[in-house]
N, C-alpha and C positions, 0 to 999 in steps of 0.2 A: 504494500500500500504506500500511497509518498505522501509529504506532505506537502499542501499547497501554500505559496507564498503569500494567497493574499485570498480573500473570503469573495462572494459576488457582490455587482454594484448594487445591486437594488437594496445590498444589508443595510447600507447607511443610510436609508432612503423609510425607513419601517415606523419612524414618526409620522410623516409627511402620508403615510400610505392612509395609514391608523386617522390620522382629523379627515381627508380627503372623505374617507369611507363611512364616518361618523355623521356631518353633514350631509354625504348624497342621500344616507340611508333617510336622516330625517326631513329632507326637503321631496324625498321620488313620495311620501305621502302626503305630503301636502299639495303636490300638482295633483296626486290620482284624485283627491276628493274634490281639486277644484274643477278637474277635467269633466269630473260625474255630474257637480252641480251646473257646471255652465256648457253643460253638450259641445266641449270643445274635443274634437281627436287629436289637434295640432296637442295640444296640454296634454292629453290624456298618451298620444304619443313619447313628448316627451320624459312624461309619466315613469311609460313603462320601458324605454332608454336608459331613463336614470336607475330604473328597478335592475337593469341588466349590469350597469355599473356597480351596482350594490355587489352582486355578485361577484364580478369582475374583480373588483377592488379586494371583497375578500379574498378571493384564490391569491392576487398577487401579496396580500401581507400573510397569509398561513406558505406560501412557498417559500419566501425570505426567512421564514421562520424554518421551515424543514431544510433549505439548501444550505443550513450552519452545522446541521448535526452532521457528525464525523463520519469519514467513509468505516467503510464494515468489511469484511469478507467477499460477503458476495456484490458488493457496490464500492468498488474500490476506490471510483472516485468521487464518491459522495451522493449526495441529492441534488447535485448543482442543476440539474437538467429539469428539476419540475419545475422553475422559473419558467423554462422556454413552453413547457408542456401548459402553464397557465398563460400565457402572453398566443401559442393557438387559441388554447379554451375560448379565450377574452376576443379572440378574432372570429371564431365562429360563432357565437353569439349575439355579437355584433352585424355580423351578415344575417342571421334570422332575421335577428331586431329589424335591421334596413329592410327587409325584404318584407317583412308582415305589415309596417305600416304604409310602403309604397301600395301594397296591395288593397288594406283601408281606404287610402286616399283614392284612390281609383273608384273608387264603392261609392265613395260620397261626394266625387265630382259629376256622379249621375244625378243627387239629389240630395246638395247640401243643406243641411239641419241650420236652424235659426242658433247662434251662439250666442254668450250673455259677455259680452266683451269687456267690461271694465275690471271684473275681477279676473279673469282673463291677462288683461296688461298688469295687474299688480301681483300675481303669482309668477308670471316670467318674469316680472323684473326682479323680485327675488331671487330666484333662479338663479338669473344672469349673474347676481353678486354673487350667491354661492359658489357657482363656476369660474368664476373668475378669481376666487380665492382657492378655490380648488387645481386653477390651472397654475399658479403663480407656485402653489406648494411644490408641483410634481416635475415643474421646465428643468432646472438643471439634473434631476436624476435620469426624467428621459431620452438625457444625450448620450447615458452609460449603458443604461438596462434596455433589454428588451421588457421586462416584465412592468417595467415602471414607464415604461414606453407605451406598451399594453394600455395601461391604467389611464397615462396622460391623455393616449386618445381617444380615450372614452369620453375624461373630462371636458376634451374642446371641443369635440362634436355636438356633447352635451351644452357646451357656450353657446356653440353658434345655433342648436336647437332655440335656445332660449331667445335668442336675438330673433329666428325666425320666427319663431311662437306670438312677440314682442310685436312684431313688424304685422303680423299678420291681425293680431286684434286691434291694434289701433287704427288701419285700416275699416276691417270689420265696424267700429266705433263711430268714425269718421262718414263712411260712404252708406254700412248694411251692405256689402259684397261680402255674401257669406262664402262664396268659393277662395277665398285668400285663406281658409283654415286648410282644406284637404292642398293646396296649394303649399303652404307653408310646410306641412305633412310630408310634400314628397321634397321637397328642398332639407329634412331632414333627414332623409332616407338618402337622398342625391352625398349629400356630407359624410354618412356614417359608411358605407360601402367601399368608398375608393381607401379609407384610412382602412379597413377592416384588413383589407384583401393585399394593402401591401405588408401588415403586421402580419398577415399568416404568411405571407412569402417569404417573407423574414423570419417568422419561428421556423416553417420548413427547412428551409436552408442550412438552421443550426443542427437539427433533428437529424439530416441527411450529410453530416458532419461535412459541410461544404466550408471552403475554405474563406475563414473574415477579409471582407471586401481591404483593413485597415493593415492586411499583410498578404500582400501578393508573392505569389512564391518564387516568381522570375527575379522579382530582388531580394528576395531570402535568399536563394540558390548564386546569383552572382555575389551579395555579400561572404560566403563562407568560404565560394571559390575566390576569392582576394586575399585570403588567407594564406601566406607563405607555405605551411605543413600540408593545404589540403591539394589532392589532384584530382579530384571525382567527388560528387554530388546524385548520392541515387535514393531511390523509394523516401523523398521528403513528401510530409503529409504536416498539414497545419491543417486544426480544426477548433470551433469552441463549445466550448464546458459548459459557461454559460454566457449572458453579455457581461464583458470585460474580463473574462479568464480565459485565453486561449492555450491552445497544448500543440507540441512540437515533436516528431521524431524522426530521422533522419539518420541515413548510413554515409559515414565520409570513409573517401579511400586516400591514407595520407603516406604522406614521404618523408624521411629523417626525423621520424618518431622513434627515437631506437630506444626507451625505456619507461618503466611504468612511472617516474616523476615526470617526465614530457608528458604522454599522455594526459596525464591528469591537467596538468600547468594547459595542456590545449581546450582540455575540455571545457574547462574555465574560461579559459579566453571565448569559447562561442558560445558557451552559456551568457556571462556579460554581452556579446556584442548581440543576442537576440532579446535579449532583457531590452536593453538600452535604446537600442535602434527601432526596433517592434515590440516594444511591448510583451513579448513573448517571457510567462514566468516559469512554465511546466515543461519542460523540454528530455529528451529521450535521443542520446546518440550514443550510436554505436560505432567505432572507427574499425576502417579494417585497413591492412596492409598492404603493400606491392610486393614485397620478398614475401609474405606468402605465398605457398605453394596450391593448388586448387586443391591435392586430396586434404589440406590440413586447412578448414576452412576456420575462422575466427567467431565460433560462437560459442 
């Protein structure tokens, strides 16, 4: 088992997780009762968005919670992977979510219902601050995590829901063009989809141990061949753990390594320069030699 040099991003992030998830939970019930009383779907959408963020928000602070406990036998390297597993979760939910209220609004641009709009604009604008506190908590963690990524864009979907919800009763208020609510409806569905579906591309990608967009292996690989001792670069794999923990293994075939202090003294040295250079903390090399002979292989 190894140990790792530094814990996932989203662990520092488990305050910010914990208020965000406290207000959505107590605000997604206060738009459902205002959505019932005043026959709005735009609210009532919203609603049940923010209800899918309740959820959301919890998986991503019980992961940050499980991706601390220590690797095991049969999980060597930990739990760091249920982050990613809850940042899909939080993205196919999200595509439900977008999909079921596009499909509402379609329903009730046949024959939109009379809405009671002033309480209406005073529930989103609620909203709006809560989101807006909620988006402020979560910006700099979602530049590390996916999971806190996950979360973040739930909450600004959730913003700009409120903004539309906003836009859409005062309207209503203004004119009595009840078709600005199923309108507004699908302009929250139009927002919540394109974020949904690049989060699950992105969780995929980690899940399918593809390699972080922030370490491309063509300059991994000319980094190490610059190395005085190394002459060959084969079976290198970068892959991550979770967001901000990547892992590294790689077979170098060197020259004028003639004893087990060099060796070490090199291995050092390309441990540091993937540390340093990429960010790389988990790494796995194996050196092999050129006066080896093929039957006496180095493993």
């Amino acid at each position: 088992m190894s140990d790792h040099a530094r814990g996932s991003s989203a662990h520092a992030h488990r305050r910010e997780l914990a208020t965000v998830l406290t207000l959505t939970l107590a605000f997604a019930g206060v738009e459902a009762v205002g959505g019932l009383l005043t026959n709005s779907l735009s609210l009532l959408a919203d609603a049940a968005h923010m209800l899918t963020d309740v959820g959301g928000l919890a998986m991503a602070l019980i992961a940050t919670w499980l991706a601390q406990r220590p690797p095991t036998p049969e999980r060597s390297f930990g739990y760091y992977r249920v982050e990613v597993l809850a940042a899909a979760a939080n993205a196919v939910f999200l595509l439900f979510a977008g999909g079921y209220v596009l499909y509402e609004a379609f329903q009730r641009l046949q024959d939109p219902p009379d809405v009671v709009s002033v309480p209406v604009i005073v529930v989103a604008t609620i909203g709006l601050v809560v989101n807006l506190i909620g988006v402020r908590l979560l910006h700099s963690g979602a530049q590390t995590s996916l999971n806190v990524e996950g979360a973040f864009l739930e909450v600004l979907s959730d913003m700009l829901g409120s903004i539309a919800v906003l836009v859409a009763a005062l309207i209503m208020w203004l004119t009595g063009w009840y078709y600005a609510d199923p309108v507004a409806s699908i302009v929250i569905s139009v927002l919540i989809v394109p974020r949904a579906w690049h989060l699950l591309r992105s969780a995929t990608h980690v899940l399918m141990e593809g390699a972080p967009p922030d370490v491309p292996l063509t300059d991994v690989e000319s980094a190490l061949l610059a190395l005085d001792e190394v002459e060959q670069v084969h079976d290198l794999h970068v892959w991550t753990l979770t967001s901000g923990l990547n892992a590294l293994s790689a077979h170098l075939l060197v020259r004028g390594v003639d004893d087990p202090a060099e060796s070490q003294r090199l291995l050092e040295q390309v441990s540091a320069l993937l540390r340093e250079r990429f960010g790389v903390e988990h790494t796995t090399i194996q050196l092999e030699y050129r006066d080896l002979r093929p039957d006496e292989p180095e493993y």
